[in-house]
GUDRENBA-310010 format. One record per residue: residue number from 1; x, y, z of N, C-alpha, C, CB in turn. Coordinates in steps of 0.001 Angstrom, whole numbers, plus 500000, padded with zeros to 6 digits. Each point is the difference from the previous one (the first is absolute). Glycine has a CB too. Layout:
// GUDRENBA-310010
+-------+--------+--------+--------+--------+--------+--------+--------+--------+--------+--------+--------+--------+
| gulum |    nc1 |    nc2 |    nc3 |   cac1 |   cac2 |   cac3 |    cc1 |    cc2 |    cc3 |   cbc1 |   cbc2 |   cbc3 |
+-------+--------+--------+--------+--------+--------+--------+--------+--------+--------+--------+--------+--------+
|   NUM |      X |      Y |      Z |      X |      Y |      Z |      X |      Y |      Z |      X |      Y |      Z |
...
+-------+--------+--------+--------+--------+--------+--------+--------+--------+--------+--------+--------+--------+
***
This chain:
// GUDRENBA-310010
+-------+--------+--------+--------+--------+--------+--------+--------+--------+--------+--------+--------+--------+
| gulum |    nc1 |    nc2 |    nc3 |   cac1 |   cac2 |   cac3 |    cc1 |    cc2 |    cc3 |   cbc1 |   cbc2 |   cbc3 |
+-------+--------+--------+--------+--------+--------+--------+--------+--------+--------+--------+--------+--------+
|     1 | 162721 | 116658 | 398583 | 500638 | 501151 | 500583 | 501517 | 499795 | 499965 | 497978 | 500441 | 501478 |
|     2 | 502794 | 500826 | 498477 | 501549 | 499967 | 500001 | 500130 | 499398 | 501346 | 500705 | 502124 | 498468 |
|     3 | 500541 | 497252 | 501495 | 500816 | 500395 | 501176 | 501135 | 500899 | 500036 | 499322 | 498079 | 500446 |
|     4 | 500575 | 502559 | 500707 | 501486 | 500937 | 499986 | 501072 | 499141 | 500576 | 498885 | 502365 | 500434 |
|     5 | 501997 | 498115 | 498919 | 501642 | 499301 | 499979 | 500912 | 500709 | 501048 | 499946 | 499525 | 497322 |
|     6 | 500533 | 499900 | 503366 | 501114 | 500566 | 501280 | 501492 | 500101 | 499613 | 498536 | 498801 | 501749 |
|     7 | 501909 | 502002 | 497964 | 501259 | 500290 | 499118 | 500870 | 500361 | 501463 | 498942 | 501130 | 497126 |
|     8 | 502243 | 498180 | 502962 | 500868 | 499824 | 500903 | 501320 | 499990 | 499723 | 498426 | 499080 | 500811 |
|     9 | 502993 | 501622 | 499493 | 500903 | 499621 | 499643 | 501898 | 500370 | 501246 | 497787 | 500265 | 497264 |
|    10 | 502725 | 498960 | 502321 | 501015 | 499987 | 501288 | 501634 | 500304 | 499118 | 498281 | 497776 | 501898 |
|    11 | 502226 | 503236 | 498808 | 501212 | 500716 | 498903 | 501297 | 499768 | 501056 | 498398 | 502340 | 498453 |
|    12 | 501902 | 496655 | 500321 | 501764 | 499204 | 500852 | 501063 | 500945 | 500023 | 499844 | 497587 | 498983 |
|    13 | 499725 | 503283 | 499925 | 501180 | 501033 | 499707 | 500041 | 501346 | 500328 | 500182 | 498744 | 498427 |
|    14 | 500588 | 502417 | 501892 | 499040 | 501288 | 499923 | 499345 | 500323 | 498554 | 501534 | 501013 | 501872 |
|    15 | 497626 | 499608 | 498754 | 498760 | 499836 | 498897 | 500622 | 501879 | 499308 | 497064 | 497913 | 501738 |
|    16 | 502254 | 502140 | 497135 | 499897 | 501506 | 499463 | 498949 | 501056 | 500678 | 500635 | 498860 | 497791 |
|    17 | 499942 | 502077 | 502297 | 499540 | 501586 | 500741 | 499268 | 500028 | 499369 | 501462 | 501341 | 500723 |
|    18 | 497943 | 499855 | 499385 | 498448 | 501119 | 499388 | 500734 | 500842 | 500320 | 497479 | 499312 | 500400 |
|    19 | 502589 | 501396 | 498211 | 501165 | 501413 | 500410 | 500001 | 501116 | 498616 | 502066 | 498144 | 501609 |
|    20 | 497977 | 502776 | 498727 | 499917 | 500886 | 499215 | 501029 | 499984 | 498945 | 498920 | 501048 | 501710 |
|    21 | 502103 | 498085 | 498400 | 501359 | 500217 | 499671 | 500173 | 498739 | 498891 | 500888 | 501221 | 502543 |
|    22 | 499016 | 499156 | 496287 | 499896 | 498575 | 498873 | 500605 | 499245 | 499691 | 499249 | 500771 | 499288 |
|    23 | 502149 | 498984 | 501160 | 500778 | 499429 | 500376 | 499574 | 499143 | 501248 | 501326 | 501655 | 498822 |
|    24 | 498143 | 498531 | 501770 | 499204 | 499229 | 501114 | 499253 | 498666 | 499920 | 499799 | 502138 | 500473 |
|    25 | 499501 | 498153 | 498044 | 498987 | 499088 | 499612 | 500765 | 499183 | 498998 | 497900 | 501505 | 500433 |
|    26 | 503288 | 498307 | 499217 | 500876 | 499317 | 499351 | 500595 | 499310 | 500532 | 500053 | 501173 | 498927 |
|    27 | 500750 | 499304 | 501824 | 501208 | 499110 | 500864 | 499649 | 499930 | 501754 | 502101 | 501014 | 498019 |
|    28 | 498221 | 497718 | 502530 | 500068 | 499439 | 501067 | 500181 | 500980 | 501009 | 500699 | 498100 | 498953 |
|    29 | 499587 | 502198 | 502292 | 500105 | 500224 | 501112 | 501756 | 499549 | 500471 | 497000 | 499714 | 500162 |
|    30 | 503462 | 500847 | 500899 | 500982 | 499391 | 500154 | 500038 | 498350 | 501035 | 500718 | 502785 | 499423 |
|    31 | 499890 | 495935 | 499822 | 499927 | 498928 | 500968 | 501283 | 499562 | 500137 | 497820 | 499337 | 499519 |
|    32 | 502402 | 499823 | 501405 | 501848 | 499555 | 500413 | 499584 | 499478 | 498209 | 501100 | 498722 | 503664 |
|    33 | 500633 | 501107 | 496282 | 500342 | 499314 | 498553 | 499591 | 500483 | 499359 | 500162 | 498394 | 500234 |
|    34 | 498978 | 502858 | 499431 | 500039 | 500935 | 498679 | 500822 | 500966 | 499233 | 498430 | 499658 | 500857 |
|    35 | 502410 | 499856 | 498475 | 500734 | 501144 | 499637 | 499735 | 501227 | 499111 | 501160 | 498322 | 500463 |
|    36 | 498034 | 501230 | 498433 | 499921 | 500809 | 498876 | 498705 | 499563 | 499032 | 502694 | 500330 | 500222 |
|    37 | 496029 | 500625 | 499112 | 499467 | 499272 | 498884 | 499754 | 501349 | 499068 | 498803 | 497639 | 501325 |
|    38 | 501323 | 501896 | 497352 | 499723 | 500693 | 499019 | 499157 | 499672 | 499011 | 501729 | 500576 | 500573 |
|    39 | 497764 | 500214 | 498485 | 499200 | 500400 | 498981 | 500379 | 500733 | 498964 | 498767 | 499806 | 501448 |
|    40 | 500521 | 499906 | 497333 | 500803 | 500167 | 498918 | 498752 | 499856 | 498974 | 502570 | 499049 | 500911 |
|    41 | 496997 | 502926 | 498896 | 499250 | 499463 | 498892 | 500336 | 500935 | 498909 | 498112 | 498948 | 501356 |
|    42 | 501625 | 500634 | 497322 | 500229 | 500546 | 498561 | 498588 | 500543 | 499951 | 501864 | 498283 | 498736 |
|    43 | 498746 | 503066 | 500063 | 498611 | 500577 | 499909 | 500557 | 500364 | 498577 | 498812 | 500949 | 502623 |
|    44 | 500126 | 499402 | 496050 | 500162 | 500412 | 499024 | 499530 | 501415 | 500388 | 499918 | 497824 | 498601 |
|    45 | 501258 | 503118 | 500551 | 499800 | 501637 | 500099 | 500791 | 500159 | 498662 | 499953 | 500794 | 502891 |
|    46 | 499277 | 500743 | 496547 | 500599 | 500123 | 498857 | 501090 | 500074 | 499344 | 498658 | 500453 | 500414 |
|    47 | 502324 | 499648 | 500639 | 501642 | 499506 | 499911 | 500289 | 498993 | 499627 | 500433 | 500929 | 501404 |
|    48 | 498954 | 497933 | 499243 | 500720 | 498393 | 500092 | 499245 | 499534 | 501048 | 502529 | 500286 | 499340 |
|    49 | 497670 | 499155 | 501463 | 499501 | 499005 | 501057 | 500925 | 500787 | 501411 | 499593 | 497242 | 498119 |
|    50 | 499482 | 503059 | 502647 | 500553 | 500329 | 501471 | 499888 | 498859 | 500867 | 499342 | 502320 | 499845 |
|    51 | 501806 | 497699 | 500667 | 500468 | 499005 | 501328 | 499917 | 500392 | 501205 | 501396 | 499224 | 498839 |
|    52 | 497517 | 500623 | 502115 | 500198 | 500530 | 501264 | 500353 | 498771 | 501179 | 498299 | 502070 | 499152 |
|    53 | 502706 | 498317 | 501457 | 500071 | 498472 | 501151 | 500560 | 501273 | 501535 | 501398 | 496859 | 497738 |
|    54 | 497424 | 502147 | 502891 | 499687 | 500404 | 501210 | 500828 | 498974 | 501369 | 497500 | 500976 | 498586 |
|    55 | 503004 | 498940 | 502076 | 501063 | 499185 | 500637 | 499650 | 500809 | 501399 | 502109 | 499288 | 497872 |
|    56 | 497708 | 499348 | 503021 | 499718 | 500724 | 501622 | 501106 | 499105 | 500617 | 497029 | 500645 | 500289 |
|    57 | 503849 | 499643 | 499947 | 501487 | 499277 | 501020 | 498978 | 500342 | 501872 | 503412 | 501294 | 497829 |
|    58 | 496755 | 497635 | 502671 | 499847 | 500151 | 501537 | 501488 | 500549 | 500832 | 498039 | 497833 | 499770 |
|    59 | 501576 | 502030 | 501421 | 501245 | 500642 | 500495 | 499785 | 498584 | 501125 | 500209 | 503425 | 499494 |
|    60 | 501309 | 496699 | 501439 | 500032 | 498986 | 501060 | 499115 | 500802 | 501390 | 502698 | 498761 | 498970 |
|    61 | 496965 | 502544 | 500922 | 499193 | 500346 | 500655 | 498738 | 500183 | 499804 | 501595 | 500489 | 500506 |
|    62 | 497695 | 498615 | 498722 | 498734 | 499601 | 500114 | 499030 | 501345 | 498944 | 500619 | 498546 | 502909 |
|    63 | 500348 | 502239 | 496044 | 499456 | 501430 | 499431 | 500254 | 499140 | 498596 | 500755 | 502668 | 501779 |
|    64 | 498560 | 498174 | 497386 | 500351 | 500020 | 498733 | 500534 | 500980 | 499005 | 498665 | 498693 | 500619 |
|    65 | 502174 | 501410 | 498299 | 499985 | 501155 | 499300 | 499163 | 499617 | 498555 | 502409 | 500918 | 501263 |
|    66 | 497257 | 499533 | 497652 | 499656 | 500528 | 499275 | 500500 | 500512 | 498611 | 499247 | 500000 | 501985 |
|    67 | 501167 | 499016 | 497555 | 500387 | 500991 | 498261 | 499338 | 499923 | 498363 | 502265 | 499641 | 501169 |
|    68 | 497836 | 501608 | 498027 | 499148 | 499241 | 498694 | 501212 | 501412 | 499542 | 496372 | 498543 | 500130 |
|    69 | 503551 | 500004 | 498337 | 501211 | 500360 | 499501 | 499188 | 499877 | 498347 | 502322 | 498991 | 502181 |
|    70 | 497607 | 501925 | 496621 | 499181 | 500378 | 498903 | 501105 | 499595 | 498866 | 498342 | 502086 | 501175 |
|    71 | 501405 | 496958 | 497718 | 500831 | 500238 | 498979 | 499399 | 499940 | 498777 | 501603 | 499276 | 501250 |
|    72 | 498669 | 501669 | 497694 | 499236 | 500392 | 499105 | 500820 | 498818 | 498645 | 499229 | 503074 | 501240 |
|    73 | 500663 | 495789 | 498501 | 500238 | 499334 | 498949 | 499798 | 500213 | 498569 | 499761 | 498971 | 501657 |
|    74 | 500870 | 502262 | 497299 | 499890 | 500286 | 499055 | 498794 | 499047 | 499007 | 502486 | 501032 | 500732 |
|    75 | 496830 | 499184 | 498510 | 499923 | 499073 | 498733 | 501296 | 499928 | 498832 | 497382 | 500593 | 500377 |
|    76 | 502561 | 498027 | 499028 | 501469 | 499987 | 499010 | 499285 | 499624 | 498955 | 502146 | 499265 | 501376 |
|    77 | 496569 | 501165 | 498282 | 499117 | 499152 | 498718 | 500511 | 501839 | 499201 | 496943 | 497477 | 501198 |
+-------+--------+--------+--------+--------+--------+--------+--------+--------+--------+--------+--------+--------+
***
């Protein structure tokens, strides 16, 4: 017969939301000493390669803001 397994775990850090908001499920929460994290992904589109980078700056009041910034990288072939 199986045994069942007891899955347990203890979070030093703030942990990530459940949130409607997809940016949510990427980046951290606000903690002291966080300033800023970003992302940065390339995508092939029939232009060239799109650059999207997503950047969440905290604030000293415990909020965050939010930016995504799109750059369309020509092809040179």
């Amino acid at each position: 017969m199986k045994q069942e397994k007891t899955i347990s775990g203890t979070f030093t850090k703030s942990a990530r939301v459940i949130s409607d908001y997809a940016n949510d499920l990427i980046f951290e929460q606000p903690r002291e000493g966080l300033m800023s994290q970003e992302l940065v992904s390339y995508e092939n589109v029939n232009n060239g390669v799109k650059r999207t980078t997503v950047t969440r700056t905290f604030t000293s009041s415990g909020d965050y803001n939010d930016m995504t910034s799109i750059t369309i990288l020509p092809n040179t072939i």
